[in-house]
C-alpha positions as CSV (number, residue, x, y, z in Angstrom):
1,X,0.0,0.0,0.0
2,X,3.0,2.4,0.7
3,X,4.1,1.8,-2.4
4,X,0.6,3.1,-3.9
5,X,1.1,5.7,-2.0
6,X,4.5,7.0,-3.3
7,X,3.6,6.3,-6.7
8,X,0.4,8.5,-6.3
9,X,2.9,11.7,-5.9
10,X,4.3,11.2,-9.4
11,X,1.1,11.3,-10.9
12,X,1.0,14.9,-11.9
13,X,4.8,14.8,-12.8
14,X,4.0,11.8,-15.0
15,X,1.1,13.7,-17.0
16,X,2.6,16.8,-17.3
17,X,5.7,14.7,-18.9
18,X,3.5,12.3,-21.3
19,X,1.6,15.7,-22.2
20,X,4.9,17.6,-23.6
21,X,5.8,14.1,-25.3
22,X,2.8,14.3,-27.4
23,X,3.3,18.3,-28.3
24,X,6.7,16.9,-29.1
25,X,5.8,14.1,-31.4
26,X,2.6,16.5,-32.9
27,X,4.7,19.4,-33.5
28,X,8.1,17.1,-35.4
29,X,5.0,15.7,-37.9
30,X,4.0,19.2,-38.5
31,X,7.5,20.4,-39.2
32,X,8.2,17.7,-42.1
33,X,5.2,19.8,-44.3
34,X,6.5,23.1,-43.8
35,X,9.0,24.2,-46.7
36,X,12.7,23.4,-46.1
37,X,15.4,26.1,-45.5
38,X,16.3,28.1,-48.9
39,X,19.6,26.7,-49.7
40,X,20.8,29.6,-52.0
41,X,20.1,32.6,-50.1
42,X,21.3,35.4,-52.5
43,X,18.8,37.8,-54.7
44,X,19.2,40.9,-56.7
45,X,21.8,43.5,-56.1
46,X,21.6,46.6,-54.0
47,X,19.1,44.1,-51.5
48,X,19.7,42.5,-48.7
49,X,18.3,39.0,-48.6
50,X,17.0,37.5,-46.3
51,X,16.6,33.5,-45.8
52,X,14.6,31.4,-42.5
53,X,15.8,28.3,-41.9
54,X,13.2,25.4,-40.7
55,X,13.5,25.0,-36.9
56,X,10.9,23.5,-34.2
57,X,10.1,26.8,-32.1
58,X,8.1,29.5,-33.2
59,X,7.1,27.2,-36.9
60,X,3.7,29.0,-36.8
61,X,5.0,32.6,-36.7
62,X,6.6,34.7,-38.9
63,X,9.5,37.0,-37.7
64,X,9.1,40.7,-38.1
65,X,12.4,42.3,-39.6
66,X,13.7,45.7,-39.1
67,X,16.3,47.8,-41.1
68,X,17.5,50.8,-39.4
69,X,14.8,50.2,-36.4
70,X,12.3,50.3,-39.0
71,X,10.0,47.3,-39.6
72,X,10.7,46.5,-43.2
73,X,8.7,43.4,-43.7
74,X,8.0,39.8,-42.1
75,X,9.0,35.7,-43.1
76,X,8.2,32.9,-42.8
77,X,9.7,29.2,-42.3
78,X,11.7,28.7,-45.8
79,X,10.9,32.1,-47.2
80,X,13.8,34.2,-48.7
81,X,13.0,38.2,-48.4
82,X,14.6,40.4,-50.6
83,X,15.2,44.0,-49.0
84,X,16.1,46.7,-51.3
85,X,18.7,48.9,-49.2
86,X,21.0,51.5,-50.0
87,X,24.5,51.5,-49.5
88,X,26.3,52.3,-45.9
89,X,26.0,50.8,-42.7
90,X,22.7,49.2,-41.8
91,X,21.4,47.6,-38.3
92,X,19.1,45.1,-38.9
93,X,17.2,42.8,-36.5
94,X,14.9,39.8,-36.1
95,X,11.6,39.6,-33.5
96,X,9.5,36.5,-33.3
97,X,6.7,38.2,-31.0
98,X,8.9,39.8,-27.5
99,X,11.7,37.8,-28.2
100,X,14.9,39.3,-30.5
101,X,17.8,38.4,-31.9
102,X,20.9,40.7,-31.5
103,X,21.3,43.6,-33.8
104,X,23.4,42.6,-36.9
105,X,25.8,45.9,-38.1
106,X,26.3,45.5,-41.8
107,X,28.0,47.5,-44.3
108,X,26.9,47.3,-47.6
109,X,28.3,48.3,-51.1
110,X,26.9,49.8,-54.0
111,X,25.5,46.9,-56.1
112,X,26.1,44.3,-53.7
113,X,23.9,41.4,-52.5
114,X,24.0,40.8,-48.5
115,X,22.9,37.4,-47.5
116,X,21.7,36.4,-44.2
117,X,19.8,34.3,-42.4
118,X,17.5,34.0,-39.5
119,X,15.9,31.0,-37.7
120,X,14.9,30.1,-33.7
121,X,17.6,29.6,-31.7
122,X,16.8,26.7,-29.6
123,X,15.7,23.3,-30.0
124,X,14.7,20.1,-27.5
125,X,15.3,20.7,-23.8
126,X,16.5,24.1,-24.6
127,X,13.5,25.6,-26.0
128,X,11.5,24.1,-23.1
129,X,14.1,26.1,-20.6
130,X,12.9,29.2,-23.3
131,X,9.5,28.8,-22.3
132,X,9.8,29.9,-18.8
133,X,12.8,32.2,-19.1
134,X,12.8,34.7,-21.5
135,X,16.6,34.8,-23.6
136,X,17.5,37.3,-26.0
137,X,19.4,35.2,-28.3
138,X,15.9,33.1,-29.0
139,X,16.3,34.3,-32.7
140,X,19.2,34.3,-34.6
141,X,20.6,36.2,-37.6
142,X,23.7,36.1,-38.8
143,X,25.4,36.5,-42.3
144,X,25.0,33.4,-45.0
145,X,27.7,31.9,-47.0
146,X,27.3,33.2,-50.6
């Protein structure tokens, strides 16, 4: 009976467990029918483009972007934005709702295409630890290989 007992406690523990299983499981089967990351990232001159790769978190959102502190324009999971810019340095910057990735300083020529990309940060056990404490480097963008 003791033994019931104990077991009893673990109950909630259990559920909450077999519960975040399930999300796992349901939200994997929903990432293999989203789009897969844009392998070639580059676009026209004089832009800077843009590329999300396919990640777990944040699959059903699309990230605001901002040039300059300006919002510029939003993607989504395997889209590949094309922002005309002028030459000179440019900060530009990620948000998937509160969370944002740190400002990215780019200078950028006359008639030059700047590829980057952006995605969610974390994954597994991490992202759970995301849920309940708030990072800033959730999102990341950083420059792609040409």
């Amino acid at each position: 009976m003791r033994f019931i007992h104990g077991l009893a406690t673990w109950v909630p523990l259990l559920a909450l467990l077999a519960i975040w299983i399930a999300m796992q499981l349901h939200f994997k089967r929903k990432l293999r029918t989203l789009p897969d990351s844009p392998l070639i990232v580059a676009g026209p001159g004089d832009c800077i483009s843009i590329g999300r790769d396919k990640a777990h978190r944040a699959w059903d959102r699309p990230f605001r972007i901002l040039l300059d502190g300006v919002p510029v324009g939003e993607i989504a999971i395997g889209e590949v934005r094309h922002i005309s810019t002028p030459p000179g340095r440019h900060t530009i910057k990620v948000q998937a709702g509160w969370f944002q990735a740190r400002s990215l300083r780019v200078d950028k020529r006359p008639g030059e295409n700047l590829p980057l990309r952006c995605g969610a940060a974390y994954e597994g056990l991490r992202a759970f630890y995301t849920a309940f404490v708030p990072t800033r480097n959730y999102v990341y963008l950083r420059k792609a290989s040409k």
